[in-house]
C-alpha positions as CSV (number, residue, x, y, z in Angstrom):
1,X,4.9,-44.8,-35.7
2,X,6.7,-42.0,-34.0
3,X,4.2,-39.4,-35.6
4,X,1.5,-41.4,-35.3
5,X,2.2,-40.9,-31.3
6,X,2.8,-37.0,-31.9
7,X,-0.7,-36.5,-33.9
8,X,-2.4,-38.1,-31.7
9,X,-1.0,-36.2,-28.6
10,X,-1.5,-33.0,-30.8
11,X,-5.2,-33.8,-31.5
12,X,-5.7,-34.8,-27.2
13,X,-3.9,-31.6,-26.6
14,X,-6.6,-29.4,-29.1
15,X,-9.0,-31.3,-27.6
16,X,-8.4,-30.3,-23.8
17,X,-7.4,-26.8,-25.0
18,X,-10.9,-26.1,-26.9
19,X,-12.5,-27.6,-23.9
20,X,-11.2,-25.0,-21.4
21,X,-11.4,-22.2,-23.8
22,X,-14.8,-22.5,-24.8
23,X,-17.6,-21.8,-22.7
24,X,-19.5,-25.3,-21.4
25,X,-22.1,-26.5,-23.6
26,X,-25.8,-27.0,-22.6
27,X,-25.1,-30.9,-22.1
28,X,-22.9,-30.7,-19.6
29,X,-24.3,-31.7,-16.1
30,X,-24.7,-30.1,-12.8
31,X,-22.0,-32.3,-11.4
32,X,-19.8,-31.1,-14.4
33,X,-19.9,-27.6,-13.6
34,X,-19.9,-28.0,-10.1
35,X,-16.5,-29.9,-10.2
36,X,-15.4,-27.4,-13.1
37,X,-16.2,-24.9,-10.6
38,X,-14.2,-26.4,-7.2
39,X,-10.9,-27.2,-9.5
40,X,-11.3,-23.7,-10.3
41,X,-11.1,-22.5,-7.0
42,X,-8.9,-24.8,-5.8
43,X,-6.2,-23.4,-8.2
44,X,-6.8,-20.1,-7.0
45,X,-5.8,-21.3,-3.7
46,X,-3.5,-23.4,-4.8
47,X,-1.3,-20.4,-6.0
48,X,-1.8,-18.1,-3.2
49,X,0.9,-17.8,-1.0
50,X,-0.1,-18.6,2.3
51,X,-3.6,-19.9,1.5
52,X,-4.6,-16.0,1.5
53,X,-8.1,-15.0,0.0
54,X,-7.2,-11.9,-1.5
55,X,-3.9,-10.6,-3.8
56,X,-0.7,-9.8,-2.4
57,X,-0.8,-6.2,-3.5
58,X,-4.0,-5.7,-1.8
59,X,-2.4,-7.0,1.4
60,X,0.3,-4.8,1.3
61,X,-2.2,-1.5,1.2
62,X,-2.8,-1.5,-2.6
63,X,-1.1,1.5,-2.6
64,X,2.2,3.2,-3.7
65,X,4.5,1.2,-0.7
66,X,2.4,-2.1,-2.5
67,X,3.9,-1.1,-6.1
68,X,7.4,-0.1,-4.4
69,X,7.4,-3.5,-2.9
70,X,6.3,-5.8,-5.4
71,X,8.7,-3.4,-8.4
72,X,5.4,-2.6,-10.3
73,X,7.1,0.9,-10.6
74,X,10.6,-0.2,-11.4
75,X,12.7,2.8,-11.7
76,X,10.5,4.3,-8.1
77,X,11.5,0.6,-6.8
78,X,15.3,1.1,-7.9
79,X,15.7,4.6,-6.3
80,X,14.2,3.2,-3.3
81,X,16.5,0.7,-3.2
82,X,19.6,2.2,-4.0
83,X,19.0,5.3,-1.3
84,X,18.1,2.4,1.5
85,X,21.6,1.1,0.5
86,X,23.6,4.7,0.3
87,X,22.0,5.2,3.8
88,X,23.1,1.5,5.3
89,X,26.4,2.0,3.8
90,X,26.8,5.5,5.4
91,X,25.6,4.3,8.8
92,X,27.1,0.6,9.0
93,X,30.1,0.8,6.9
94,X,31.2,4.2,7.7
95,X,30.6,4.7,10.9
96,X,28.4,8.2,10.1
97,X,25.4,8.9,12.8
98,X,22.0,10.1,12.4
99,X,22.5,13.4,14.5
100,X,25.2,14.2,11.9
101,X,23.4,13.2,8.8
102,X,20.7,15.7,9.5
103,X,22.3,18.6,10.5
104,X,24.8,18.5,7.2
105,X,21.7,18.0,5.4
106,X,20.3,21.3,7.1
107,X,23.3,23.1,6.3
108,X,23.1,22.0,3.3
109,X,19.4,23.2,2.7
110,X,20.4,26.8,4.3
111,X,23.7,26.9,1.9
112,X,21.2,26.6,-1.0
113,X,18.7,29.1,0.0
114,X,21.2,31.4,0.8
115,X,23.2,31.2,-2.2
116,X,19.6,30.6,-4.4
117,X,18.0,33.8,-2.5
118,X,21.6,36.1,-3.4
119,X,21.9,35.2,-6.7
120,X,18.2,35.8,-7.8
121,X,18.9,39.4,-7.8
122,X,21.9,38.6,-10.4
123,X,19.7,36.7,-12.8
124,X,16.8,39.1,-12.3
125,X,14.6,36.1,-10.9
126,X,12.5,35.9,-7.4
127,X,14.2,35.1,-4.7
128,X,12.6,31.9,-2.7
129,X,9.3,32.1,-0.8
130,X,10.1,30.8,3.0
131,X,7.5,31.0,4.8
132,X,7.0,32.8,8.1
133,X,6.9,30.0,11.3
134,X,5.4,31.6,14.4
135,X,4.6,28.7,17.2
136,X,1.9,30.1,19.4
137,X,2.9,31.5,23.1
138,X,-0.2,29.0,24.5
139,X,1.2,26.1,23.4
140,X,4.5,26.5,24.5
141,X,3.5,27.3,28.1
142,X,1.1,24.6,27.7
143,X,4.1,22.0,27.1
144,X,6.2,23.7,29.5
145,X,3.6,22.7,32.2
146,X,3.5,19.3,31.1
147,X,7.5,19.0,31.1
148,X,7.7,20.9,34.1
149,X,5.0,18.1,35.8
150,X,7.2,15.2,34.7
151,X,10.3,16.6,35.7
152,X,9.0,17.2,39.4
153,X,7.5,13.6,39.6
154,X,11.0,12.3,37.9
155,X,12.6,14.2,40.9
156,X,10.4,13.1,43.8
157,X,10.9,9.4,42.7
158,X,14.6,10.3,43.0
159,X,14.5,11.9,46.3
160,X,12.5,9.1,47.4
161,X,15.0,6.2,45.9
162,X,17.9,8.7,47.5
163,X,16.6,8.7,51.2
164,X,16.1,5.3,51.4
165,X,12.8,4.7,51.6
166,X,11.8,2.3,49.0
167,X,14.3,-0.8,49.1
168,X,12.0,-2.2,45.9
169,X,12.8,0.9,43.6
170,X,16.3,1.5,44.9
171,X,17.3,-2.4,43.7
172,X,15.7,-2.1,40.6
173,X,17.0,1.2,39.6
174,X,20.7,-0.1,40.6
């Protein structure tokens, strides 16, 4: 009796399974395919998070931050993940700060170009190729005058808060 239950759940299961595997045959009516069509479509939306239309990578950017978040690329995903963690720990655990982080990286960068651009005439090899930085005079005046504006207008609001004549300002700044 007991495999009489299991062939016949076998044969309802090969049933259903050739059903949805193979394409719908000319007999099938408009109402069929129609219904086919909306239970489709309602499992598409049933699995989307959120009720969204399109896939989660696309809404992330579809790009390389969409494969670092989702772990497409895993060993990207991991170094990510382990260098957002080296910098937490640094910064919460340790007490390091920003300000000092970057200039011991700096240091460090010089150190290396130093050494790298002395020892390449040991080894016979080319020293490193810095480039040459030179900011235009024009736009450093042209920023001076701007800081130089805001500075003047950050001390005329003082002068006016110091004399007393704008109660308003003078309680909100205190």
């Amino acid at each position: 009796m007991a495999y009489h239950k299991e062939s016949k759940m076998e044969e309802l299961a090969h049933k259903i399974h050739s059903k949805i595997s193979s394409p719908s045959s000319s007999s099938d009516s408009d109402d069929d395919k129609r219904s086919h069509a909306r239970a489709v479509a309602l499992k598409a939306k049933v699995y989307r998070l959120f009720g969204r239309e399109k896939p989660l990578h696309q809404v992330l950017g579809a790009g390389k931050p969409a494969d670092i978040l989702l772990w497409r690329n895993k060993k990207l995903s991991g170094g990510v993940l382990g260098g957002v963690t080296s910098l937490w720990f640094l910064f919460e655990m340790l007490d390091y700060h920003l300000i000092t982080l970057i200039c011991h990286l700096m240091i460090l960068a010089l150190s290396v170009l130093f050494l790298w651009s002395n020892v390449s005439n040991f080894i016979n090899n080319s020293p490193p190729t810095i480039p040459e930085v030179v900011i235009p005079e024009k736009c450093l005046l042209k920023a001076a005058s701007c800081f130089t504006f805001e500075i003047n207008r950050t001390l005329d609001i003082v002068r006016t808060i110091a004399t007393g004549k704008d109660l308003k300002t003078f309680l909100g700044v205190c």
